[in-house]
Structure formats: C-alpha cells, structure tokens
C-alpha positions as CSV (number, residue, x, y, z in Angstrom):
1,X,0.0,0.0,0.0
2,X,1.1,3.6,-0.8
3,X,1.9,5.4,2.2
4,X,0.4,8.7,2.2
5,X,1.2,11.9,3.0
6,X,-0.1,15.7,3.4
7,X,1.0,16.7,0.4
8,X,-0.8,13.3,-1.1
9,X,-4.0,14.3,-0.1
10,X,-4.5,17.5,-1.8
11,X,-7.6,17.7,-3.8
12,X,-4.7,18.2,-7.0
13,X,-3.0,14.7,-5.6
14,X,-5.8,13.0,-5.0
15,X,-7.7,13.8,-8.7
16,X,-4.6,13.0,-10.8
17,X,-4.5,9.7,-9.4
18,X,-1.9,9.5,-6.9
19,X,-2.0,7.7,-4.6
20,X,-3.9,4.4,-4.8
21,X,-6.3,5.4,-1.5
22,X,-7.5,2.4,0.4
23,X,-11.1,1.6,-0.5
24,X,-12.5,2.7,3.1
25,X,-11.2,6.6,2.5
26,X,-12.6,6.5,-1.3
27,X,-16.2,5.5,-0.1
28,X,-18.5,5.6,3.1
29,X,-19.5,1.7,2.2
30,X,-16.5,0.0,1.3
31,X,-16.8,-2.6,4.4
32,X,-20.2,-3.7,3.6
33,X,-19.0,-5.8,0.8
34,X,-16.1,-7.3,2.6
35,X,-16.2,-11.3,2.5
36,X,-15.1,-14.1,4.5
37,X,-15.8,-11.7,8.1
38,X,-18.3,-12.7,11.5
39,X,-20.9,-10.1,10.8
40,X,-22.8,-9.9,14.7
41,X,-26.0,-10.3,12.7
42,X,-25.0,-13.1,10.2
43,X,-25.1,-10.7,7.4
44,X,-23.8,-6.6,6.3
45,X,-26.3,-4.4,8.1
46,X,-28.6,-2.4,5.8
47,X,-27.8,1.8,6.5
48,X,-29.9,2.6,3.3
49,X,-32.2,5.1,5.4
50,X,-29.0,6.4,7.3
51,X,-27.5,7.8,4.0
52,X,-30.6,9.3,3.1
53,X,-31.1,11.0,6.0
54,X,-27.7,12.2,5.7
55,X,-28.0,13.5,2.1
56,X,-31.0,15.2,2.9
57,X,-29.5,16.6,6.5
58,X,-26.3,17.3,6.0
59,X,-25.0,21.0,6.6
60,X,-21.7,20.3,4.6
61,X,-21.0,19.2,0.6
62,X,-17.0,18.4,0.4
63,X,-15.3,18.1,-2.5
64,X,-14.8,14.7,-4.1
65,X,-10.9,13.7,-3.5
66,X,-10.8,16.8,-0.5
67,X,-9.3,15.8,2.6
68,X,-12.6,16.5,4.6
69,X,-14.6,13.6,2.3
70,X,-11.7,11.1,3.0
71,X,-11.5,11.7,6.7
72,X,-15.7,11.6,6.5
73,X,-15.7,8.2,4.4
74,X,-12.6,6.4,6.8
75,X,-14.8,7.2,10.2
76,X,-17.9,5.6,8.4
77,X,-16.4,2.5,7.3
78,X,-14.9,1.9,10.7
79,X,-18.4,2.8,12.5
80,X,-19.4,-0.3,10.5
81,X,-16.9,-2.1,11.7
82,X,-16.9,-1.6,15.4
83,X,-21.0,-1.6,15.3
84,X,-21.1,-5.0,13.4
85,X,-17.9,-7.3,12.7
86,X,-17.5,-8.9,16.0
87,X,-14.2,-10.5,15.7
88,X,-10.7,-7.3,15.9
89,X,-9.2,-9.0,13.0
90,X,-12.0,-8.3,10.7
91,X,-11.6,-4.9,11.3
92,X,-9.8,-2.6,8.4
93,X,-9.7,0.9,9.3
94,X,-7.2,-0.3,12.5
95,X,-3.7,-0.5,12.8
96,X,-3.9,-3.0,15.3
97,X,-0.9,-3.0,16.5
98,X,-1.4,0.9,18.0
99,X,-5.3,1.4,18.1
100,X,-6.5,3.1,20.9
101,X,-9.8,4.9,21.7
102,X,-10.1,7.0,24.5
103,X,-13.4,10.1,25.2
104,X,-12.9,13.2,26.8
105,X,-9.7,12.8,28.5
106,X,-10.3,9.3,29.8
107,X,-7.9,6.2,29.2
108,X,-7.1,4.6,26.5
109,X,-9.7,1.4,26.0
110,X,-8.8,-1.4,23.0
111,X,-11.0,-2.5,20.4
112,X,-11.6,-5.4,22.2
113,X,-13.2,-3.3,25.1
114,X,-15.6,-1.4,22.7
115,X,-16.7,-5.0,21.2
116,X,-17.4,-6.2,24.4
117,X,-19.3,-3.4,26.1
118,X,-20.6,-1.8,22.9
119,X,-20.3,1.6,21.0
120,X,-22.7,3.8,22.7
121,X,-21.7,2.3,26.2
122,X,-17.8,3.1,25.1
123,X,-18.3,6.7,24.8
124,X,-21.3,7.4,27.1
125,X,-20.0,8.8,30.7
126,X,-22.7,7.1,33.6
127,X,-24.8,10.1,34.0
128,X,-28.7,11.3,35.6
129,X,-30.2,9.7,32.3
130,X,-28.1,6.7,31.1
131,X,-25.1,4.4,32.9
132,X,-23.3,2.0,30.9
133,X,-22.9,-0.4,34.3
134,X,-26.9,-0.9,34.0
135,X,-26.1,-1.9,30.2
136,X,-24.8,-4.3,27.8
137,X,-23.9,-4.2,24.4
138,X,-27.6,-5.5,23.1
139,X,-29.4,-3.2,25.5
140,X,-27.4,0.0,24.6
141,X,-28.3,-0.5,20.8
142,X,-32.3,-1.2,21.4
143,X,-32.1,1.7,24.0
144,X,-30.3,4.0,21.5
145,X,-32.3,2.6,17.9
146,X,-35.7,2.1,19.1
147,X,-35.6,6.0,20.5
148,X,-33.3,7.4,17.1
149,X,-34.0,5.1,14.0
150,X,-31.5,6.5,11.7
151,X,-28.2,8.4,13.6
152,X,-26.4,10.1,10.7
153,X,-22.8,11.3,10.9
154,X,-20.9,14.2,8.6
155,X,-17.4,15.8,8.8
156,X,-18.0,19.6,9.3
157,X,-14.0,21.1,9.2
158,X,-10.6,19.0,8.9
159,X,-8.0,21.2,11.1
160,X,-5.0,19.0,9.8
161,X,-4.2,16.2,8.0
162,X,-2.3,12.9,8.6
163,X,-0.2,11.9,10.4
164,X,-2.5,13.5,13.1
165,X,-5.8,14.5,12.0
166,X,-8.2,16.8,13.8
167,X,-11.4,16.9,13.2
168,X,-15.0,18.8,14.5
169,X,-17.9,16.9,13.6
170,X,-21.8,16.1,13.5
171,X,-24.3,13.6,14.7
172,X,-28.1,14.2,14.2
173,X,-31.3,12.3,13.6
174,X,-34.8,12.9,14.8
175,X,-36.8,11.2,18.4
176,X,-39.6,9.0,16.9
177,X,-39.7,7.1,20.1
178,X,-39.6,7.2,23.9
179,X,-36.2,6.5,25.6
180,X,-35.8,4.0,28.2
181,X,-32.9,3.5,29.5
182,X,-31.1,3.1,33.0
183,X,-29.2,6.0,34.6
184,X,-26.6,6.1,37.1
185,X,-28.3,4.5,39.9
186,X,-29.6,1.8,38.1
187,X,-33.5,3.7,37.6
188,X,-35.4,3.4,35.1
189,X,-35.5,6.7,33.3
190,X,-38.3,7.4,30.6
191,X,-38.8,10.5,28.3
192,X,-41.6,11.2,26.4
193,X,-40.9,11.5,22.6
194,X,-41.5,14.2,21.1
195,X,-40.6,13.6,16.9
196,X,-38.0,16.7,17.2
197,X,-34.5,16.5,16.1
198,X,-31.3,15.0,18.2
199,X,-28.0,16.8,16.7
200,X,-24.8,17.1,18.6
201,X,-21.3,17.8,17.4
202,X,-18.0,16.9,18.8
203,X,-14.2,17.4,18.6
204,X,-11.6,14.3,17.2
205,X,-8.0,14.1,16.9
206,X,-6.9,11.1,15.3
207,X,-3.4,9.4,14.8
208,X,-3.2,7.0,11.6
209,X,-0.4,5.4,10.1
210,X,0.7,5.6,6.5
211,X,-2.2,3.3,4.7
212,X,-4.7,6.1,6.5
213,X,-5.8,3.3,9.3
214,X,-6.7,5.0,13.0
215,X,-4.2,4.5,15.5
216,X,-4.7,6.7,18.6
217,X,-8.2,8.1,18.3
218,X,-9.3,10.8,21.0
219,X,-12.8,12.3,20.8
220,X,-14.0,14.9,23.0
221,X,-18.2,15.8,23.6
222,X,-20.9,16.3,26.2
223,X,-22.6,13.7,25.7
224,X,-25.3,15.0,28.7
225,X,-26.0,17.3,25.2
226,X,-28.1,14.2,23.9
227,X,-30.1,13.6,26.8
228,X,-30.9,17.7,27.1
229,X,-32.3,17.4,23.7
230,X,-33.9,14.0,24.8
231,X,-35.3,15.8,27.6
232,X,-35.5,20.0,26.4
233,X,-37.6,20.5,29.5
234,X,-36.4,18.3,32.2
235,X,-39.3,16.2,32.1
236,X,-38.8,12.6,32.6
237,X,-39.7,9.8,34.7
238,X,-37.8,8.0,37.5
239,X,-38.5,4.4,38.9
240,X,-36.4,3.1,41.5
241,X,-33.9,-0.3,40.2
242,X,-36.2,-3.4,42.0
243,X,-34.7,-6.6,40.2
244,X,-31.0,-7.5,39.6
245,X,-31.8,-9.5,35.9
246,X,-30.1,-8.8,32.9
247,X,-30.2,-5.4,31.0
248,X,-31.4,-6.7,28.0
249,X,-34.3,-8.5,29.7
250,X,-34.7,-4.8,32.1
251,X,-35.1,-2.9,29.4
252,X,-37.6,-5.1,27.8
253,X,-40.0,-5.1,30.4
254,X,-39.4,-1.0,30.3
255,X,-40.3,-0.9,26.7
256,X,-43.3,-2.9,27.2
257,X,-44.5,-1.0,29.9
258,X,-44.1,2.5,28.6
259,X,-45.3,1.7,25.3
260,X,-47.7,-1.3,26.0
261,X,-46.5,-3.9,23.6
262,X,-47.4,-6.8,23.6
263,X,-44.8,-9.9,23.9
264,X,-45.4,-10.8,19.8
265,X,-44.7,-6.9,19.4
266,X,-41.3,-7.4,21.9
267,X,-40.5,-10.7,19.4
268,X,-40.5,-8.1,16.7
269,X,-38.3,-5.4,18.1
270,X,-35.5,-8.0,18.6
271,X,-36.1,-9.8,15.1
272,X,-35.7,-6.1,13.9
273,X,-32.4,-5.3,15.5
274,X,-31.0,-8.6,14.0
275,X,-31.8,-8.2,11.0
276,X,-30.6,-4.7,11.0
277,X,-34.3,-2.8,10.0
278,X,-33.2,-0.7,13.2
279,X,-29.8,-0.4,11.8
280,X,-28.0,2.8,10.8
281,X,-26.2,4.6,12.9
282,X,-24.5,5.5,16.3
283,X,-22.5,8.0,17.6
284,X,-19.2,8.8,16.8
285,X,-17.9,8.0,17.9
286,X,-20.8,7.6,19.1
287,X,-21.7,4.2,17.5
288,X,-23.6,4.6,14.5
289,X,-23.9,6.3,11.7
C-alpha cells in the first residue's frame, strides 16, 4: 500500500491519481462488501435510510478527492466495523498493533473493550439519564435505535491532515420514540418522545499510520447534550432499580411497559435489530452512523 502523506492528499494529488487510497477513505460503504468476516447479525447491516437521511440533512458538501470527504468516508467505514464485525481482526480501518480509543480525557480502551461493552456504552459517561454499568452491548443498541431510528454522521471542518488529524464533527437524527434507559443509579429513566430533532457535534484528533488506518483516536463531547435534547424540559420519569436481571431482559420489560407492547410486538423489536431494520447509525464515535 502507498503510504500517504499531506502533500498526497491535496484535492490536486488526489484527482490526478496519486496515490492508490484504500477503498474505506474513497467510499463511506466499502466494508459492507467485505467477505469471509463474523458479521454480529449473520449478514452486512442495511444503513440505506441512514444515507438518506444524511443526504437530505447534512449541513456540509465536500469536494470529491478533498481531505474532509476522505476523513468523512474512513470514520464511516470503521463505524461499521466496530458496530457490526464482531471478531478485531476483521476490522480494516485499525492498525492494530497501535489502536487506541479514549473520550474526553479518559484512558485509552482497545478494540476489544468497545466489542465487548458496545459503541454507545464506550463513549457514554454514567450520567442522571443513562449508565453504561446498567447496560450491555444488546441493551445500549435497542435503547439507543428504538428512540433514534436512523443516527447520521458528517465531517464539518478537517483542522490538519495525517499523520495526526483533527477533526470537528456532527451527529443528528430525529426522536420517533420514547427513551428507556437506565441512569446512574440503576432507575429506570423514561422521556416522552416528542418527533424533534437529536443533533450534537464533537471534537476528534486522530493518529493513523501511513495506509490512512486510526491509531490513537481521541474524541472529546458532552454527551449530557443528547439527553438535554432527549429531555428540552427536564421532564422525565424515575422508577427506583427493583430486580437485579439482565439489561437486555430490564429494558424489555421498560419498553413494554411505557409503550404497552405486547410480547409478539417485543419478538419483533428483537427480530428487527438482528436483521438490521433498526440499523444505521451511532454516535461517533458515538456508535452509528
């Protein structure tokens, strides 16, 4: 592979053909077609509705080639990645030798930490509205997709290129549902939804090595930003923690009981995760784009 530079990545460079870019910095779906990898749902999730909510949403159109589309493109592909391939070594857009990921000033966590615990519940700090320790990785994603259907993600300004990029971006999508979720004292915490939008932006600086694959990524964001818009008034509803069973199984007695579904209806909001209809997206690094 080509080992790129600054210089290499100059909308000039890039259009007259040098370098050979890896496939995950040329497009945002290069992954998806990847063979022979452990796909956590048996299959490439679907994020047709994510991109469309993105073309239709974004604030930002960046030139084809530009350093801001390849930096957009390489965070998409390995959103994919740590969302849905479920063994490291599937996993492209690493080095793996070096790849770190830490949020706001915390430590540096692996790859195998954020496949273990989950996207959302590697970036989220336990707060009054949502705790990763009441959590798990199945339970983050209904919490997360069942409120949010379709999370998209955009680049908004590149600061500098390799070998350290910095990078401010944008999540947004729009509450169709009620969040449940668990905060930091193990309650159940319910908000009312209200069909507005959810759009939150962030800071990155990431380190990546000469074929344009992260290495030490640090992201900074209030995340409590979310749950404000969740919330814009404050208004939601607390029950005390009274059983000590599973999150996934928690959070689907929540659901039932602030929504009344029935258990065929509960059937259908798992079968829909799997088979990623409730796919497409998470926050940057929150977990889905």
């Amino acid at each position: 592979m080509v080992r790129v530079s600054t210089q290499d990545l100059t909308p000039e460079a890039v259009a007259s053909g040098r370098p050979a870019l890896p496939d995950y910095v040329t497009t945002p779906n290069a992954v998806f077609s990847d063979e022979g990898v452990q796909w956590r749902y048996g299959r490439p999730p679907d994020y047709t509705k994510t991109r469309k909510v993105w073309r239709e949403g974004k604030k930002m159109s960046h030139n084809a080639g530009s350093l801001e589309e390849i930096v957009e493109n390489l965070v998409k592909n390995w959103e994919v990645e740590a969302s849905f391939k479920t063994k490291l070594d599937d996993w492209r857009t690493i080095d793996h030798a070096n790849y770190t990921f830490s949020v706001n000033g915390g430590p540096p966590q692996t790859g195998e930490h954020m496949l273990k615990v989950g996207t959302y519940n590697a970036v989220i700090m336990p707060n009054e509205y949502y705790s990763p320790d009441y959590s798990d990785f199945a339970s983050s994603h209904k919490t997360f997709k069942r409120m949010m259907p379709n999370f998209a993600w955009e680049v908004l300004e590149v600061y500098s290129g390799p070998p350290c990029v910095a990078f401010r971006w944008r999540h947004w999508g729009v509450m169709k549902n009620d969040y449940v979720g668990f905060n930091d004292k193990g309650d159940r915490v319910t908000a009312q939804a209200h069909g507005g939008p959810i759009d939150i932006e962030g800071v990155t600086v990431a380190r990546v090595d000469g074929q344009l694959r992260l290495q030490a990524v640090d992201t900074w964001f209030d995340s409590l930003q979310m749950f404000r818009q969740i919330a814009p008034d404050g208004v939601v509803r607390k029950e005390p923690k009274t059983d000590n069973r599973g999150p996934e199984a928690r959070f689907d007695e929540a659901v039932a009981q602030a929504v009344k579904l029935s258990p065929d209806e509960i059937s259908k909001l798992h079968s829909d995760v799997v088979d990623g209809k409730r796919s497409g997206g998470c926050p940057v690094m929150m977990n889905r784009e």
